[in-house]
N, C-alpha and C positions, 0 to 999 in steps of 0.2 A: 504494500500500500504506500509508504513511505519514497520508495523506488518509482514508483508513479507520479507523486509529487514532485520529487527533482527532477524526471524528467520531462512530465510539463513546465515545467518552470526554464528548464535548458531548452524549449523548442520555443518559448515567449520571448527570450531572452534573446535569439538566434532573431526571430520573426521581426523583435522592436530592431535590431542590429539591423537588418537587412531591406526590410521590407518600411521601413518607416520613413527613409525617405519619400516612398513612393506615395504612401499613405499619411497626409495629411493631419487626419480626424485621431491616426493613431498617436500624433505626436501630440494634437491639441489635449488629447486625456492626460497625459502628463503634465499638462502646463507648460509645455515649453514648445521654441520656436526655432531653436540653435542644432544642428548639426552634434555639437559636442555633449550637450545635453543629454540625446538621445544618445549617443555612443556609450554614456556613461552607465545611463538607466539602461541600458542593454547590457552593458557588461555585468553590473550587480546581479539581474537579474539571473542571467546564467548562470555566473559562478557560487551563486545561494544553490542552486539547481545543483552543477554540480560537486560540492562540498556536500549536499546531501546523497548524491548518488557516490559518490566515494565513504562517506560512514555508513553509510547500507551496504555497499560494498566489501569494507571491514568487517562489519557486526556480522553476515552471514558466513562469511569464511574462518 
């Protein structure tokens, strides 16, 4: 279950990263209007993602 949450969050993470230029409305939900912004809230987001899939990772093995 846990495994599921990091890696939704690594595919949100990847989507804001890549696809946010493209997509407007998904930068506006953030608040913000800047290129760097989004690279940033992209990054966090993944790597919360995966930090969780690497201690899921750990704990099962």
């Amino acid at each position: 279950m846990i495994a599921l949450i990091g890696l939704a969050l690594v595919f949100i993470g990847i989507i804001i990263l890549i696809f946010g230029s493209i997509a407007p409305l998904l930068r506006l939900y953030f608040g913000d209007k800047s290129v760097i912004t989004q690279i940033i809230w992209g990054s966090l987001i993944f790597i919360l993602g995966a930090i969780i899939l690497l201690i899921n990772a750990i704990h099962m093995s």
